[in-house]
MOPAC internal coordinates of N, CA, C and O (Angstrom, degrees):
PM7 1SCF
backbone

  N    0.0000 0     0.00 0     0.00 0    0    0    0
  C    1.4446 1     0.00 0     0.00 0    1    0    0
  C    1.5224 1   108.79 1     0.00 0    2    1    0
  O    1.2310 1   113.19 1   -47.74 1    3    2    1
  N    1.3408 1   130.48 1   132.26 1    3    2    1
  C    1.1718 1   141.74 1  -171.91 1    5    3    2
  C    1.7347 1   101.49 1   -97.21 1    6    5    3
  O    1.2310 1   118.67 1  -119.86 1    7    6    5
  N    1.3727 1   120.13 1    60.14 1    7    6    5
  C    1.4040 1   119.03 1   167.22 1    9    7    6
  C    1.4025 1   116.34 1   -51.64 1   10    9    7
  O    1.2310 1   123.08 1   143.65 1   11   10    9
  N    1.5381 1   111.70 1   -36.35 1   11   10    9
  C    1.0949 1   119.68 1  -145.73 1   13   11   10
  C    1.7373 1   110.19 1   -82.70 1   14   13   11
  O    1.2310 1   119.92 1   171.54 1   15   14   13
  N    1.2325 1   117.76 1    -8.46 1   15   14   13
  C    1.4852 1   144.07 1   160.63 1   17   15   14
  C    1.6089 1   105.65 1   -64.34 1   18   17   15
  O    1.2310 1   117.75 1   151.27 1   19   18   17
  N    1.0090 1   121.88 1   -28.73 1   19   18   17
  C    1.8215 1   116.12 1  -165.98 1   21   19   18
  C    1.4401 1   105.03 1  -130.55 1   22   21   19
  O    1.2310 1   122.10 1  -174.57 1   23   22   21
  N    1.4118 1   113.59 1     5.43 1   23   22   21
  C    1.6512 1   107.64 1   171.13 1   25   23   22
  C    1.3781 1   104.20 1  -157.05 1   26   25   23
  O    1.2310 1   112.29 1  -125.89 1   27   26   25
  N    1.5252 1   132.16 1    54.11 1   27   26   25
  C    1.4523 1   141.26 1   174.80 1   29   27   26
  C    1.2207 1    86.10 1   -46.89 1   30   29   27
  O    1.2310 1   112.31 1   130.56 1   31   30   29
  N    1.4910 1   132.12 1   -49.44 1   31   30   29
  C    1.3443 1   129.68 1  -133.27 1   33   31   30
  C    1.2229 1   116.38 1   -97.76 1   34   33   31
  O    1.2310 1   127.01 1   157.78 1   35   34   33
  N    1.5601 1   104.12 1   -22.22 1   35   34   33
  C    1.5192 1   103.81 1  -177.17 1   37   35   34
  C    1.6097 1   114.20 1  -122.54 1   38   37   35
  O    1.2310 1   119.75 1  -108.10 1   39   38   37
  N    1.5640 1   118.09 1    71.90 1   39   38   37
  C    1.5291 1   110.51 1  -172.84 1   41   39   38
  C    1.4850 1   141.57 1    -5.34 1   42   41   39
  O    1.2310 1   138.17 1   130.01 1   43   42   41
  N    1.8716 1    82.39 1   -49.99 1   43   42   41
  C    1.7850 1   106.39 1  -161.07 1   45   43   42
  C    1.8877 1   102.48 1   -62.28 1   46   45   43
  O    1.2310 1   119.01 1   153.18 1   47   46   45
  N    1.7160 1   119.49 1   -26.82 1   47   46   45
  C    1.1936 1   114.83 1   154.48 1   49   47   46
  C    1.5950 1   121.88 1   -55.81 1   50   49   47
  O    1.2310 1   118.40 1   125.58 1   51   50   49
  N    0.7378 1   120.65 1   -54.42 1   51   50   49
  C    0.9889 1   108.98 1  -172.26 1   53   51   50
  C    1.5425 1   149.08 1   -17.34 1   54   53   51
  O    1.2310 1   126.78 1   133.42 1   55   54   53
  N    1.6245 1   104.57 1   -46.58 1   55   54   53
  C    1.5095 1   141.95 1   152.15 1   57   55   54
  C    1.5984 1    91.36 1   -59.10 1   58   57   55
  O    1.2310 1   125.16 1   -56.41 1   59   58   57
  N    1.7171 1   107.70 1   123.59 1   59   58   57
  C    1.3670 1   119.65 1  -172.86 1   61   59   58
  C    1.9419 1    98.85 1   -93.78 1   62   61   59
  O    1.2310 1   124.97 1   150.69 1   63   62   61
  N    1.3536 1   108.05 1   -29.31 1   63   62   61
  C    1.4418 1    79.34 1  -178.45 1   65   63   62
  C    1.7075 1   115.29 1   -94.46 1   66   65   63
  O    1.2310 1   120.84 1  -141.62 1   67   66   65
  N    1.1541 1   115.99 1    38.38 1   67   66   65
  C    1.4445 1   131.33 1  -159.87 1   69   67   66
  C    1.3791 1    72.75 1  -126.15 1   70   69   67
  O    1.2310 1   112.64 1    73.17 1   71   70   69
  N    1.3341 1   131.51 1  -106.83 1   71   70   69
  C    1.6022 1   133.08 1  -177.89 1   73   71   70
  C    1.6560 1    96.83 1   -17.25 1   74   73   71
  O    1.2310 1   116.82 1    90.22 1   75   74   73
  N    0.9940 1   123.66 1   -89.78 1   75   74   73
  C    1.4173 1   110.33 1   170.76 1   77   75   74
  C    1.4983 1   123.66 1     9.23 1   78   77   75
  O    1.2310 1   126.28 1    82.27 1   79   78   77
  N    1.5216 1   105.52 1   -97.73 1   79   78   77
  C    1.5379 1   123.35 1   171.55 1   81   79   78
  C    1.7992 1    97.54 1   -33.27 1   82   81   79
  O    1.2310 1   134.45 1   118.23 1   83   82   81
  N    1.2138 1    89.66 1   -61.77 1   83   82   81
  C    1.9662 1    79.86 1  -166.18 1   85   83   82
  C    1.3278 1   122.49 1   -68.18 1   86   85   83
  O    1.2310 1   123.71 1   154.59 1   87   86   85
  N    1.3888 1   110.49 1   -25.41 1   87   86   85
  C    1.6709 1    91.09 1   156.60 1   89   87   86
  C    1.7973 1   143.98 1   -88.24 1   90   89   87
  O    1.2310 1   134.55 1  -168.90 1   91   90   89
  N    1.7666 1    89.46 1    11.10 1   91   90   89
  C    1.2366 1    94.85 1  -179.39 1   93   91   90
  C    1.9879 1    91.26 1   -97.09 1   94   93   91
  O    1.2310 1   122.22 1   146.18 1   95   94   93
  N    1.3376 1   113.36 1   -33.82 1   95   94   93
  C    1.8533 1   105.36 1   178.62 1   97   95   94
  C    1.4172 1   127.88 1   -69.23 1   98   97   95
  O    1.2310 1   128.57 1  -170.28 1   99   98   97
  N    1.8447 1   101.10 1     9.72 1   99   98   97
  C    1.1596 1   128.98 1  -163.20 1  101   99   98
  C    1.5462 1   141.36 1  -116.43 1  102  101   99
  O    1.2310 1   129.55 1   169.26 1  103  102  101
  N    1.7612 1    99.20 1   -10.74 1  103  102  101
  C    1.3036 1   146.37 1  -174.09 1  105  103  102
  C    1.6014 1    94.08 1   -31.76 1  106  105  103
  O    1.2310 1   113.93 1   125.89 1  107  106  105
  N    1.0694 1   129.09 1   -54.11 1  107  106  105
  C    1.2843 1   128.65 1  -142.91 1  109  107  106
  C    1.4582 1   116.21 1  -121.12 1  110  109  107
  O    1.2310 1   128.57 1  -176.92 1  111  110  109
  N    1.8281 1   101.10 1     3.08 1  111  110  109
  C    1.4106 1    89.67 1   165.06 1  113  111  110
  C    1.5313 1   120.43 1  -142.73 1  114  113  111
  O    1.2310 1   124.43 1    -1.67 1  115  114  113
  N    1.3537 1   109.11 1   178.33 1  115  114  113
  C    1.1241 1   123.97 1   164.44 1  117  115  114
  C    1.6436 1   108.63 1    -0.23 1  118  117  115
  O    1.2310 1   119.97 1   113.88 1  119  118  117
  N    0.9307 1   117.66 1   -66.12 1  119  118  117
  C    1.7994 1   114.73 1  -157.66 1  121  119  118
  C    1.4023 1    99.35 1   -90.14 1  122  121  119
  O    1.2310 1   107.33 1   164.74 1  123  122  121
  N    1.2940 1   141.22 1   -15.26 1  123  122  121
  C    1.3424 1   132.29 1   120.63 1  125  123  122
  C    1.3680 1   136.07 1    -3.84 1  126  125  123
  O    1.2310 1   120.97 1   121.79 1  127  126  125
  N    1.0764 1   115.76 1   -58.21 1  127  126  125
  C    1.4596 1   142.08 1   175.85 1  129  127  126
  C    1.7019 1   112.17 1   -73.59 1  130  129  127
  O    1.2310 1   132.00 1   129.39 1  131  130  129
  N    1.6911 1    94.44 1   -50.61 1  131  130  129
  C    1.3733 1    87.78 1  -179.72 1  133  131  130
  C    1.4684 1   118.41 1   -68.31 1  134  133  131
  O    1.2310 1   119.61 1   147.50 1  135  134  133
  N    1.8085 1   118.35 1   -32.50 1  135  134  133
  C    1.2027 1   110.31 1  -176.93 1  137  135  134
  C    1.4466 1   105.54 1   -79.53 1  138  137  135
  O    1.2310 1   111.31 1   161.06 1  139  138  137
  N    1.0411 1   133.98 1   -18.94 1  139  138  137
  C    1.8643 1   132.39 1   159.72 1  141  139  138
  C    1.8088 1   102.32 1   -35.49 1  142  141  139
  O    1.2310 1   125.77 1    93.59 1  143  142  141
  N    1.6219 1   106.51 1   -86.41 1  143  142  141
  C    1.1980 1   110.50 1   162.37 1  145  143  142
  C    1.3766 1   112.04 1   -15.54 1  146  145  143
  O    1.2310 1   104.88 1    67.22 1  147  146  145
  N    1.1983 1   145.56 1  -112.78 1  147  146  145
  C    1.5383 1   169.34 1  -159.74 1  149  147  146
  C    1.6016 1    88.98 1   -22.27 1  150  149  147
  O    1.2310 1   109.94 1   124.33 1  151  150  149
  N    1.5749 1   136.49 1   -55.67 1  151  150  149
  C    1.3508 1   144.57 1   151.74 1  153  151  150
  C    1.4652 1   113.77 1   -39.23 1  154  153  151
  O    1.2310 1   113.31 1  -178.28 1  155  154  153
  N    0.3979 1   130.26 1     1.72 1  155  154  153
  C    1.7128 1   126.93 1  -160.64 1  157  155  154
  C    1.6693 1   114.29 1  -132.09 1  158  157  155
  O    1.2310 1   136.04 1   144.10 1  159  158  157
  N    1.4870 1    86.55 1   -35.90 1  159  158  157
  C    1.7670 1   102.16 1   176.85 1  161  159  158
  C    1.5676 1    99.89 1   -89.51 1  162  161  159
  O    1.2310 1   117.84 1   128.39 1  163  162  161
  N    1.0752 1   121.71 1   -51.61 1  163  162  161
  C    1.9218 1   131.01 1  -123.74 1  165  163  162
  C    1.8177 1   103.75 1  -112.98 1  166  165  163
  O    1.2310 1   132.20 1   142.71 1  167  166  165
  N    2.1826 1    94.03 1   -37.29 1  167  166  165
  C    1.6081 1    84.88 1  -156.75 1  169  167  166
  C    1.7804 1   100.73 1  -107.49 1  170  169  167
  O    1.2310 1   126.32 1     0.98 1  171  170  169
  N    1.1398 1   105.45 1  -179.02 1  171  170  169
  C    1.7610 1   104.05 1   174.02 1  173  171  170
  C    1.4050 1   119.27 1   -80.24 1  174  173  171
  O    1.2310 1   124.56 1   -19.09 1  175  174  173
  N    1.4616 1   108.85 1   160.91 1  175  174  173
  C    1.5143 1    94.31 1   178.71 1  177  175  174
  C    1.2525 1   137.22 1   -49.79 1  178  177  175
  O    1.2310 1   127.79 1   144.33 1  179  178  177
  N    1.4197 1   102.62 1   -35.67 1  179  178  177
  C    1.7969 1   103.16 1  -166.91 1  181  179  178
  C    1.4919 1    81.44 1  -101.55 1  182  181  179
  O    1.2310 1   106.74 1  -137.91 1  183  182  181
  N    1.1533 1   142.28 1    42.09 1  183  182  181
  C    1.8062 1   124.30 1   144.70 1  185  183  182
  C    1.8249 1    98.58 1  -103.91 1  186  185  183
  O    1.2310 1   129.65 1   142.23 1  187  186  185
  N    1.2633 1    99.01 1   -37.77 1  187  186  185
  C    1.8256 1   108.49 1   175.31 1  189  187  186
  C    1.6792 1    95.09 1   -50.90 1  190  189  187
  O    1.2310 1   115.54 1   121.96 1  191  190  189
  N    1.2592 1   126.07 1   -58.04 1  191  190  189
  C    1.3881 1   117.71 1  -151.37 1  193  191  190
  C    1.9181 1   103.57 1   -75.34 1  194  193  191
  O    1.2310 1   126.75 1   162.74 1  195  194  193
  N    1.4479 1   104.62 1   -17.26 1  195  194  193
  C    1.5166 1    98.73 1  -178.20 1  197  195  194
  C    1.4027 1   108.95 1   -53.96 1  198  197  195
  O    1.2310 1   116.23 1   130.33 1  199  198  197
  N    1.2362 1   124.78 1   -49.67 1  199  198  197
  C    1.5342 1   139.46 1  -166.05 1  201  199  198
  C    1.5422 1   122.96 1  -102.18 1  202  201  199
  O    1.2310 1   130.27 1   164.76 1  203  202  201
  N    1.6159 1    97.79 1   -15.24 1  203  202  201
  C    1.5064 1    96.10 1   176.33 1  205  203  202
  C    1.6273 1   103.56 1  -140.30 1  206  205  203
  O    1.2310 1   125.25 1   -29.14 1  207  206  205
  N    1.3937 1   107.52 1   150.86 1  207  206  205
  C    1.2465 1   100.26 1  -169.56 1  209  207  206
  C    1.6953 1    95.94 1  -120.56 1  210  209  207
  O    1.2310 1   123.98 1   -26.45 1  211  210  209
  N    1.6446 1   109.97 1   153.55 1  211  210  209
  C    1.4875 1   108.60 1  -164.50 1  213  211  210
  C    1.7288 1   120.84 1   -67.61 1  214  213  211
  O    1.2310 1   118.80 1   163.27 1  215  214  213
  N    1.2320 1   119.89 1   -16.73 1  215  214  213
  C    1.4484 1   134.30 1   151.29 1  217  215  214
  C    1.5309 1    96.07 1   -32.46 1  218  217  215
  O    1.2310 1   118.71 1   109.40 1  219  218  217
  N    1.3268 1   120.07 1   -70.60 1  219  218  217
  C    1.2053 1   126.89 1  -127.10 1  221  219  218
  C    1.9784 1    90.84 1   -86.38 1  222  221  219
  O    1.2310 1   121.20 1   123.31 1  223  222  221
  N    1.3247 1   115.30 1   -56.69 1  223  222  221
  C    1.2119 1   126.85 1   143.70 1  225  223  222
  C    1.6367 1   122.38 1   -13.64 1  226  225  223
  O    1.2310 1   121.83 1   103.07 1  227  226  225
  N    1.3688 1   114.10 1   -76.93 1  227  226  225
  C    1.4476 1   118.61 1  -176.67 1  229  227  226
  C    1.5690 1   107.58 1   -44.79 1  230  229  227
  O    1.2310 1   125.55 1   122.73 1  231  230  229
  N    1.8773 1   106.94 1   -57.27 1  231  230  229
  C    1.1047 1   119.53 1  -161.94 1  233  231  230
  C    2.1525 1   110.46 1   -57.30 1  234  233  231
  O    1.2310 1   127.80 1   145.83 1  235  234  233
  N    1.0883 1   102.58 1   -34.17 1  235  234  233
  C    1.5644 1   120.75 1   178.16 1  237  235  234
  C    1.3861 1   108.41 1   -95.82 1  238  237  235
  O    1.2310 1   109.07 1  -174.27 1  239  238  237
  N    1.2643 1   138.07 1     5.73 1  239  238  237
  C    1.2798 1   121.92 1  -173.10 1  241  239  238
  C    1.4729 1   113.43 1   -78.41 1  242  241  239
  O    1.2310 1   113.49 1  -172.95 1  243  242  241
  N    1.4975 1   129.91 1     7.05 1  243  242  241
  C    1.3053 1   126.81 1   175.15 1  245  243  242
  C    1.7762 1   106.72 1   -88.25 1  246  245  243
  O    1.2310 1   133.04 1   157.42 1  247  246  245
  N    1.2582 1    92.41 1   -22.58 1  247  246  245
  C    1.8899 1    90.74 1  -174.36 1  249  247  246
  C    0.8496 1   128.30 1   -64.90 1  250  249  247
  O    1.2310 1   127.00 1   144.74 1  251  250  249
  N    1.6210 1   104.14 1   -35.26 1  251  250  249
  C    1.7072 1   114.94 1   171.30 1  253  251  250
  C    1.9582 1   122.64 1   -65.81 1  254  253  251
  O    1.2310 1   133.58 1   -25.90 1  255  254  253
  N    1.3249 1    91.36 1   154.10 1  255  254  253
  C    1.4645 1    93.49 1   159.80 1  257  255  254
  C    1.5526 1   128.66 1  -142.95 1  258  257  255
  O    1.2310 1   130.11 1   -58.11 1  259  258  257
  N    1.5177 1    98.12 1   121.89 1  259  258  257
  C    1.3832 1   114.50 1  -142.45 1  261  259  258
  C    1.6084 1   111.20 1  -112.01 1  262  261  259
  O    1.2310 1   116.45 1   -22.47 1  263  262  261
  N    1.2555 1   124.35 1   157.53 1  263  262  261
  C    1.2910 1   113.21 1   165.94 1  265  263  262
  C    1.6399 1   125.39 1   -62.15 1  266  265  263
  O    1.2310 1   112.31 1   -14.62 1  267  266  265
  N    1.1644 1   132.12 1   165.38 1  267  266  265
  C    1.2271 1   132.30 1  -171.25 1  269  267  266
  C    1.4797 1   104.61 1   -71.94 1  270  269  267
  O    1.2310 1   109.29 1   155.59 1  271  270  269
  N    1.3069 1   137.67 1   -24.41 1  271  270  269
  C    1.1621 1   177.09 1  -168.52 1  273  271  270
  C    2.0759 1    94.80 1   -70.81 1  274  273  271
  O    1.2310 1   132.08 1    93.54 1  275  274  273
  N    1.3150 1    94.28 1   -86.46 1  275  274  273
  C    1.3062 1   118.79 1  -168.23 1  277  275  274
  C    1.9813 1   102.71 1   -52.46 1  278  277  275
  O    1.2310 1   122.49 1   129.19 1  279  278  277
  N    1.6075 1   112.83 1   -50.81 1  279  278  277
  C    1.1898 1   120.79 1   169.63 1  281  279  278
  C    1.2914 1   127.80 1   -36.94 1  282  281  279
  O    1.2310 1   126.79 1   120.04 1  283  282  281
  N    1.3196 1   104.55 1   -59.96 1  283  282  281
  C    1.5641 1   129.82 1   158.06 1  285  283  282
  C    1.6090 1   113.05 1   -25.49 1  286  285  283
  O    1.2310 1   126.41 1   115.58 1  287  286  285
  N    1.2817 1   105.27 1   -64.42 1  287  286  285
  C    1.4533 1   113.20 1  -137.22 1  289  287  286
  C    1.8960 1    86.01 1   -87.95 1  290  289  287
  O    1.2310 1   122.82 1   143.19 1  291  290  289
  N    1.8668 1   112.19 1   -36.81 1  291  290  289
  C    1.5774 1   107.78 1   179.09 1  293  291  290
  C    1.3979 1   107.49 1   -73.00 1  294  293  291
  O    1.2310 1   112.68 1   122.93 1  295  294  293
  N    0.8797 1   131.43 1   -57.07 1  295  294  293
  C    1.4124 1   133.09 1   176.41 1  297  295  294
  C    1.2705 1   122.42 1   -31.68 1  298  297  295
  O    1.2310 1   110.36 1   160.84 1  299  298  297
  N    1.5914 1   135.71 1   -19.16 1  299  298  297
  C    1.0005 1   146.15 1  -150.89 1  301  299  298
  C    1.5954 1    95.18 1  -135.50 1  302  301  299
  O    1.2310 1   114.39 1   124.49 1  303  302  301
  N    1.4716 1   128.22 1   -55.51 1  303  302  301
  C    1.5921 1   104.05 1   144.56 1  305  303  302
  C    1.3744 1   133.30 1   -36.28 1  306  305  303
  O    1.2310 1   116.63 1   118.23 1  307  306  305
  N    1.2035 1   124.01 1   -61.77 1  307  306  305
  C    1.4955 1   127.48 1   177.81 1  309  307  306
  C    1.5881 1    89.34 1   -43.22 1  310  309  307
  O    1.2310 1   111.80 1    91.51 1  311  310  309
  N    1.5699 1   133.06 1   -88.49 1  311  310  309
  C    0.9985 1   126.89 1  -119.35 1  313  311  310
  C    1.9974 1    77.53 1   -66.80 1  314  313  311
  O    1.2310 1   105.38 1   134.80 1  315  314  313
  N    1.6321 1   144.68 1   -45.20 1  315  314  313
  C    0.9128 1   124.36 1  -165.73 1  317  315  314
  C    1.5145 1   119.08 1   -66.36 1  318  317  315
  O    1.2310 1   112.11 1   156.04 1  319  318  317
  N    1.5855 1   132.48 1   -23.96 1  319  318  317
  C    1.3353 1   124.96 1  -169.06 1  321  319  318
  C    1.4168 1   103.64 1  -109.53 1  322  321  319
  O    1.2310 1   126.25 1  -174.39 1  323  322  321
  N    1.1961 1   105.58 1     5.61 1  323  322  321
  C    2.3933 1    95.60 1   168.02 1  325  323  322
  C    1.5624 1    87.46 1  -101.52 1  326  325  323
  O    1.2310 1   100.83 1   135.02 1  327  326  325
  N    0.9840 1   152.43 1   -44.98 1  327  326  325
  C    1.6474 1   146.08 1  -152.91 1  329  327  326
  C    1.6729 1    95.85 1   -30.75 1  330  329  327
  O    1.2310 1   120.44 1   -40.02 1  331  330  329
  N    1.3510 1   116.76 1   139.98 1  331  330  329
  C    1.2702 1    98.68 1   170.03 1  333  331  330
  C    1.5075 1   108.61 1  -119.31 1  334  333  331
  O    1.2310 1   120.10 1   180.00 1  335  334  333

């Protein structure tokens, strides 16, 4: 897993079942979002999909703010992995 792409900055991610724990004690806020974001910009797809699932993604994708780049590239997942 390439953590190390989406949290240079913050070690204590690094440790996946620590990120883990903290984004499940985290569901409901703010820094939730931000580490969504930080995935979305920074990490690869299938490290995004370990922890977030595209439901969850689609449903929040207005909160973030992303490069024009990054927009592109989610927007075009979503619309390919919800199709039913």
């Amino acid at each position: 897993m390439k953590l190390q792409a989406v949290f240079w900055d913050y070690p204590q991610f690094l440790d996946e079942k620590y990120l883990i724990e903290f984004i499940k004690k985290n569901q409901e806020s703010d820094v939730y979002f931000w580490i969504m974001n930080r995935f979305l910009e920074h990490g690869r797809v299938v490290d995004t999909f370990r922890f977030f699932n595209i439901n969850e993604i689609s449903k929040n994708f207005q909160k973030h703010k992303l490069t024009d780049y990054s927009i592109k590239k989610w927007k075009r997942l979503i619309e390919v992995y919800t199709k039913s």
